[in-house]
N, C-alpha and C positions, 0 to 999 in steps of 0.2 A: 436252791435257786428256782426261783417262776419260772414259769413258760415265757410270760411277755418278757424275761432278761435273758434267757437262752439267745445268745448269738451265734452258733454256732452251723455248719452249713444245713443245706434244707434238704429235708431226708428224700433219694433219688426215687422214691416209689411218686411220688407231688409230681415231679419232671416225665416221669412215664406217662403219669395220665395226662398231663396237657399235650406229650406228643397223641395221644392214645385221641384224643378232643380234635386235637388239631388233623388229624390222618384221618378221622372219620368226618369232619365237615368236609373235606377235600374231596372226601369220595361221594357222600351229600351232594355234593355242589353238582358234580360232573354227572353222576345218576337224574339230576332234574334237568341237566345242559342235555343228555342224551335224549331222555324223554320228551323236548322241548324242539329240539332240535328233529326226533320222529315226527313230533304232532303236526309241525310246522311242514315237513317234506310231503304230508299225507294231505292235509290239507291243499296246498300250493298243487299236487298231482294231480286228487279230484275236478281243482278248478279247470285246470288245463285239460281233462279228461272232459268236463262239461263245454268247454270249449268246442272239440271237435264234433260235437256231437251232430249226426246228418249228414258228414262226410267223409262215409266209407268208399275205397275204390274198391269194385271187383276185377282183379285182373287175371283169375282162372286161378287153377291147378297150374303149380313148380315143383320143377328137382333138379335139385344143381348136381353141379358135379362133382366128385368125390376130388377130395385134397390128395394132391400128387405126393405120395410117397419120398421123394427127390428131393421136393422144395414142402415139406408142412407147414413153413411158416408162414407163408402164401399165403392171402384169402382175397377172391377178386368178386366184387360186388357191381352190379348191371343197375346203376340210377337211369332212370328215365323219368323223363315230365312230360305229360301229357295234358291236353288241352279236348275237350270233350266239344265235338262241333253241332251240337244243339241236339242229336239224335240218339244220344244215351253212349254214344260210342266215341273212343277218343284215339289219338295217332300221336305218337311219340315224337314233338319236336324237339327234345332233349334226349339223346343217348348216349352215354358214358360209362366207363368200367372203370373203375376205383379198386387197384392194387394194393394190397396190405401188407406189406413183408416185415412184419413182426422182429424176426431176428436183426433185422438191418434197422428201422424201425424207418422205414421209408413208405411214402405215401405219391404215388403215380397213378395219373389221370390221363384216361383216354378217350379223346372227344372224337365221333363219329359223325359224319355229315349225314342231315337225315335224306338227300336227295341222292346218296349210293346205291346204283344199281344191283338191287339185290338177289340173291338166288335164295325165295322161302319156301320151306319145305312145305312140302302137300299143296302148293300154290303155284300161279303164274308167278315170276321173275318180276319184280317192283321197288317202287322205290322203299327204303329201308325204313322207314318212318313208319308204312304200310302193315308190316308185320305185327304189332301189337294191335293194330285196327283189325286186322282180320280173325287173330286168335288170341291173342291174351298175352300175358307175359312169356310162356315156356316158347309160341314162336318167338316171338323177339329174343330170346334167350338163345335158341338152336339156330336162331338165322345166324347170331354174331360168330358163336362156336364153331359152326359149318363153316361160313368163308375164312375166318381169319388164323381158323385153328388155337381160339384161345378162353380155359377154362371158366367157367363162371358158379361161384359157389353158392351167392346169397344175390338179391334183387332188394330192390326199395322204390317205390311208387309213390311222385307226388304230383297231384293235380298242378296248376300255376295258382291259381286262388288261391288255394290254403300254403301256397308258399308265400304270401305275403303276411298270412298270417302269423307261422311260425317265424318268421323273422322279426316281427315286430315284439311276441314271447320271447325269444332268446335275448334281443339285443334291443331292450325300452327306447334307447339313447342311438339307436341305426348302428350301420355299417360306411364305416371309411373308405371312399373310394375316391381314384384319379381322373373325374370323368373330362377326357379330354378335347371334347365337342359337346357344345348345341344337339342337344335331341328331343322329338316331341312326335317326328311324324308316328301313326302308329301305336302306341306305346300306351297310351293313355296320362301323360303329364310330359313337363316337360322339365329338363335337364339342362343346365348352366355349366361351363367349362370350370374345373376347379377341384379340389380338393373337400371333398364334403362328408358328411354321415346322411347314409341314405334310408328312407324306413322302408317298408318290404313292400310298395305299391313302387315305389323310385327305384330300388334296386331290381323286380321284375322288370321294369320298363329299360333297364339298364343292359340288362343282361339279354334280353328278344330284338331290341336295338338292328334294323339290318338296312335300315332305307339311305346308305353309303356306298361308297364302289366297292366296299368289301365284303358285301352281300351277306349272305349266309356261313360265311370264314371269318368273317367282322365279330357275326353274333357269337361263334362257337370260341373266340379268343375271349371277346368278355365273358361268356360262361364258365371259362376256365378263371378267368379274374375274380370273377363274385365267388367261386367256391374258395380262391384263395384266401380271397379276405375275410371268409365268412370262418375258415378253419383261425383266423391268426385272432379273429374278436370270440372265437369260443376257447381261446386259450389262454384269455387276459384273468386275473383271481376274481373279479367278480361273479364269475360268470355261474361258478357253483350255486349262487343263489338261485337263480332259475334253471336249475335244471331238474328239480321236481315239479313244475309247472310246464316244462318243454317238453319231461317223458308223460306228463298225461295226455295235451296236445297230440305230441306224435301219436299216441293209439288210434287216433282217429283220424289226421290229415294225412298220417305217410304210411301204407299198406307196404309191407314185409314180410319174409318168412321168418323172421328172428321173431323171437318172445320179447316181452317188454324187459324181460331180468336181462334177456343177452345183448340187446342195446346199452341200456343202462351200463353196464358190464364192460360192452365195447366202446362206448363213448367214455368214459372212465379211465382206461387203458390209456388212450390217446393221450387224452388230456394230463393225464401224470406221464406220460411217457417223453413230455420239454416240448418240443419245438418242430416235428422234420418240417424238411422243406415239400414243398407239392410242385412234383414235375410232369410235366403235361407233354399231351402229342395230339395231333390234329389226324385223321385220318378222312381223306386220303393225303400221303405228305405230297410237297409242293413236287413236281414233274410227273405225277405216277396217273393223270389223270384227262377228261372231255370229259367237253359240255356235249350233250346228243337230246337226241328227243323219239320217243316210242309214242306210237298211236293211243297205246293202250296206258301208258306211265305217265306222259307228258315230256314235260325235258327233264334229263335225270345227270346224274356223274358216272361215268365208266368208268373203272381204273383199273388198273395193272394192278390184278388181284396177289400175283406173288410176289412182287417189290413189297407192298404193304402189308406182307404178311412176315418179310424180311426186315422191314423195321420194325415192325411192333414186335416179335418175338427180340428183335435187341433192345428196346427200351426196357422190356417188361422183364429180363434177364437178371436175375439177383447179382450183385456184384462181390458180394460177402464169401465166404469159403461154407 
């Protein structure tokens, strides 16, 4: 009998090697998706690294404070935005502490009025905004620690400019927001009541917003808004694509003590980590406070420095075992 009349079945060494074909294009494939997928991240990072380039903040010498033994899951990070008022020197209209508790996987935000009279170390008594104008991040850091009694691990610094910029890198297509009045005094554009995506010159003007009767408590509730929204559109699946373009960016518009690996790293986390919710507090809370005015300060807020430090130690309270 021929070969072409052998019908018999087909010898299993034929079937090896097309799996043997088949398992090694697959691995082919996925070796030039990784490499492609490298060149593209390194690429997109440079650009965004080119980006920043010319806006470095110096805001001194930090040392946070050591992770409480109790709570390690803990990590509580000191955002400030600053605005630099023409003379190389800038003041903190933004100051916030951003709660990590890893274990619970909870995210709490605590907004600071910047006109609370403050007690800075090695300085007159002013207002709290003050403190980074006079010495750098580590006062702003020991003024918050000192009155409130409450740890600060890591810091993040970003001008207001270059947050327009980075928002417009993370999110091409804006941010979703509820803007529910007319605004424009101020601001530099102006703002229609509605439901909109805002880009990062609309969302700053969004977020600084205070010529209303709710003054300076108006602005700090929307500050609290825009971070909220700004956490729920960095957790939509697009968003991976830029974020080799966002961590080159960052090197240059937002001054940290983390390394670019431990952002990366930490933004990362988050964002695989679902959804939490972001709960906020205003300080000083409503009763605990006056309006006053000092020769030396201007008008400033006084408050009832241990109620406020009776709430914020219960917000900031893990609720986990």
């Amino acid at each position: 009998m021929t070969e072409d009349q052998y019908e018999g079945p087909v010898p299993r060494r034929r079937r090896r090697r097309r799996r043997l074909r088949v398992g090694r294009l697959f691995f082919t494939l996925l070796f030039l998706m990784f490499i492609i997928g490298g060149l593209y991240s390194y690429i997109q990072y440079q650009k965004g690294k080119s980006l920043a380039e010319g806006n470095a903040i110096d805001p001194g010498p930090f040392k946070g404070d050591v992770i409480d033994p109790k709570n390690p899951s803990v990590e509580n990070y000191l955002l400030l935005g600053v605005d630099d008022d023409g003379s190389g020197k800038s003041r903190t209209d933004t100051m916030m502490v951003l709660s990590w508790n890893k274990k619970e996987g909870s995210l709490r935000l605590v907004s600071f009025m910047r006109d609370i009279y403050a007690d800075i170390p090695g300085y007159q008594s002013y207002k709290l905004n003050t403190a980074y104008y006079l010495n750098g991040v580590q006062t702003a850091k020991d003024t918050i620690t000192g009155m409130f009694g409450i740890p600060i691990h890591h810091y993040a610094i970003i001008d207001f400019d270059n947050f327009e910029s980075v928002v417009d890198i993370a999110f091409p297509n804006g941010v979703e927001m509820n803007v529910k009045k007319e605004m424009s005094e101020k601001i530099g554009v102006t703002l229609m009541p509605g439901k909109q995506h805002l880009n990062g010159k609309e969302l700053l003007g969004y977020a600084r917003f205070r010529a209303d009767a709710e003054g300076d408590f108006g602005r700090v509730g929307r500050q609290q808004e825009v971070l909220a929204a700004i956490k729920e559109e960095a957790l939509r699946p697009g968003m991976l694509l830029h974020v080799p373009k966002l961590s080159g960016a960052l090197t240059g518009y937002i001054e940290t003590d983390l390394t670019a690996k431990e952002e990366i790293s930490k933004a990362l986390t988050l964002l695989m980590n679902g959804k939490p919710e972001l709960e906020t507090l205003t300080i000083p809370i409503e009763g605990t406070y006056r309006f006053t005015r000092y020769e030396h300060a201007g008008s400033v807020i006084e408050l009832d420095l241990e109620k406020n430090k009776e709430a914020l130690a219960a917000f900031l309270e893990p609720t986990n075992d």
